[in-house]
C-alpha positions in Angstrom: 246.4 57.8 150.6 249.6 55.3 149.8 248.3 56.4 145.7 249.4 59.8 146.2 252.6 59.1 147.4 253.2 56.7 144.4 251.6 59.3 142.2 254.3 61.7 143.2 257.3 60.3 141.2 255.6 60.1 138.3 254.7 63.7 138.7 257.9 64.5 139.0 259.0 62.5 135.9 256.4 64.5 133.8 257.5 68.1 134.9 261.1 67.4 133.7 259.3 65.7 130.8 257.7 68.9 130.3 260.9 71.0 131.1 263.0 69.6 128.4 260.0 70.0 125.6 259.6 73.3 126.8 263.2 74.6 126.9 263.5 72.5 122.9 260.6 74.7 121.8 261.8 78.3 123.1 263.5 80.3 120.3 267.1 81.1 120.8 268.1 83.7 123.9 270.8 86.3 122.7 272.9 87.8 125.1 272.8 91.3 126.1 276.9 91.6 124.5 279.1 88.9 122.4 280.6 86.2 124.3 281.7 83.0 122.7 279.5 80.4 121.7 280.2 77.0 123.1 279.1 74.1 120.2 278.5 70.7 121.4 279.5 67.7 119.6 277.6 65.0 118.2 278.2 61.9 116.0 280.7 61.5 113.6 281.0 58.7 111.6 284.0 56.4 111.9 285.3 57.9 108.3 285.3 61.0 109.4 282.2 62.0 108.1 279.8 63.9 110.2 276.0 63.2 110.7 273.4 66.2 110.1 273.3 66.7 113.7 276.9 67.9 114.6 276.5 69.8 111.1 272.9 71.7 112.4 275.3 72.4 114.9 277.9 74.2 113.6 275.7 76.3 111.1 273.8 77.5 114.0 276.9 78.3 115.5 278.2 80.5 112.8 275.6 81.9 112.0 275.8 83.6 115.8 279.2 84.3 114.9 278.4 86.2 111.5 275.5 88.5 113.5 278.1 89.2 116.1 276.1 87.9 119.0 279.7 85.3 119.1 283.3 86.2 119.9 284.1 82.9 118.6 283.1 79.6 118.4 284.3 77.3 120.7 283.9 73.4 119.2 283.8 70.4 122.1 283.7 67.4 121.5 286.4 64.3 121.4 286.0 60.7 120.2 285.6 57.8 122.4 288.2 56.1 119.3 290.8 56.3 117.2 287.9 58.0 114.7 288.6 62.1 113.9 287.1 64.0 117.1 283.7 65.8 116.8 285.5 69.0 117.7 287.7 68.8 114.5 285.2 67.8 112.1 283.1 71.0 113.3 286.2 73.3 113.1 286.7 71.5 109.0 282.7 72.5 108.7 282.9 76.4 110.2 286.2 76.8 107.9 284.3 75.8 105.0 281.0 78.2 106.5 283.8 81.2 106.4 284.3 81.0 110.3 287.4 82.2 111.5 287.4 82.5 115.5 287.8 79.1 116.6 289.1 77.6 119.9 288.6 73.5 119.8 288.1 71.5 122.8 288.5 67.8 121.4 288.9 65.6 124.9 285.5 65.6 126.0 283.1 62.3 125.3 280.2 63.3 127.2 277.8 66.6 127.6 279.0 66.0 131.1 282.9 66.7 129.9 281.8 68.8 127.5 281.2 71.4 130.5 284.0 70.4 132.3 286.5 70.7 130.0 285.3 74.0 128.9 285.3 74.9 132.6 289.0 73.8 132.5 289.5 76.0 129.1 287.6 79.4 129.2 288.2 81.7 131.0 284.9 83.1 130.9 281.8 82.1 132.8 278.9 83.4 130.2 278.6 81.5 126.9 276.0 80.8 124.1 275.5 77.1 124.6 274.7 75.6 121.1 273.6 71.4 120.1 270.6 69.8 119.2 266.6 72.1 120.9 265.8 68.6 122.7 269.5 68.2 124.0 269.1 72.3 125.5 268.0 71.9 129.0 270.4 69.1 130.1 273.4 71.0 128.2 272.5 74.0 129.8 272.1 72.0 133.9 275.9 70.6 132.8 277.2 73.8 132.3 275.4 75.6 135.2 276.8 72.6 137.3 280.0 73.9 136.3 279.3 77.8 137.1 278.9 79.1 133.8 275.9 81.5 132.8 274.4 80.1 129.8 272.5 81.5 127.1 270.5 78.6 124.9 270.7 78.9 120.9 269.1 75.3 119.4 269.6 73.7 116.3 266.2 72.7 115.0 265.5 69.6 113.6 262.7 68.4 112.0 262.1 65.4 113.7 258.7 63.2 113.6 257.0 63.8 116.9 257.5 60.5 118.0 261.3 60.5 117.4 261.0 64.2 119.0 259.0 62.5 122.0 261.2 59.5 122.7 264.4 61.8 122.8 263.1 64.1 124.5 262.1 60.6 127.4 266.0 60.1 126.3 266.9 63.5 127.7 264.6 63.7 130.9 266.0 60.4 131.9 269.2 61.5 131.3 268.8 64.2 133.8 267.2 61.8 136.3 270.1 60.0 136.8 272.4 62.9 137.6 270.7 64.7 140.7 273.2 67.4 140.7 272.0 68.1 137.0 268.1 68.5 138.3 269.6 71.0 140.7 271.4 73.3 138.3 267.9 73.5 136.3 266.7 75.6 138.8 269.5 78.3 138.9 268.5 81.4 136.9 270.8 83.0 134.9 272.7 86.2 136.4 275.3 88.3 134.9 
């Protein structure tokens, strides 16, 4: 009987395992009107150039932009250095896309800040929540955990499906070690 209850954190482990591949496979959710679209950072080199990530990023956030499902874009992302920050990179990469409506939010380090500095920023609580497919379910418990209502639009990458598999381990952990995160998964969206 003593398996079962050793069984049941790995159980657990696999449904968030499961979670996170399932939310990076689900094709973008459009909201019902435009509301801004919320672009996470990601790695910028210390030159200042930025890595295909953060610029996946930014195409699939203009691209929102130019169907009108976006108000504007708003770029988050800081740098942990004296390197340019990941939100002004993006805003150099939607200027050279043709994007115009941009708000940047360049203190946050962290998905974590990234939702609560754009709690601190916007004032509205619905957003398009755009990064990396595998990065989508822990973006979208961060910003639930902050009370917004979040609609998911991914960036895909083609990834070798064991890269795809060990970040999406990466992610799943990620949300293990913030409980409050695990909790936020479960809220459904309402607006």
């Amino acid at each position: 009987m003593t398996w079962l209850w050793a069984l049941l954190p790995v159980v657990f482990f696999a449904s968030i395992v499961l979670h996170v591949h399932a939310t990076a496979r689900r094709p973008a959710e459009l909201p019902p009107s435009p509301m801004p679209a919320v672009v996470l950072g990601a790695r910028v080199w210390p030159d200042g150039t930025p890595s295909d990530a953060l610029r996946d990023r930014v195409a699939t956030g203009v691209g929102l932009l130019n169907a009108g499902h976006a108000t504007r874009l708003v770029l988050s992302g800081g740098a942990p250095d004296q390197r340019p920050t990941e939100a002004s990179v993006m805003a150099r990469i939607a200027g050279e896309l043709g994007a115009r409506e941009l708000q940047l939010e360049a203190a946050s380090t962290s998905t974590v800040d990234n939702a609560r500095c754009c709690a601190a920023l916007l004032p509205e609580r619905a957003v398009i929540l755009v990064t990396c497919d595998f990065h989508l379910a822990r973006a979208a418990a961060c910003f639930r955990a902050e009370g917004f209502t979040v609609w998911l639009a991914g960036s895909q990458r083609s990834l070798r499906p064991v890269d795809r598999w060990r970040v999406t381990l990466k992610e799943a952990v990620a949300l293990l070690a913030r409980p409050r995160l695990l909790w936020a998964l479960r809220k459904p969206r309402s607006v």
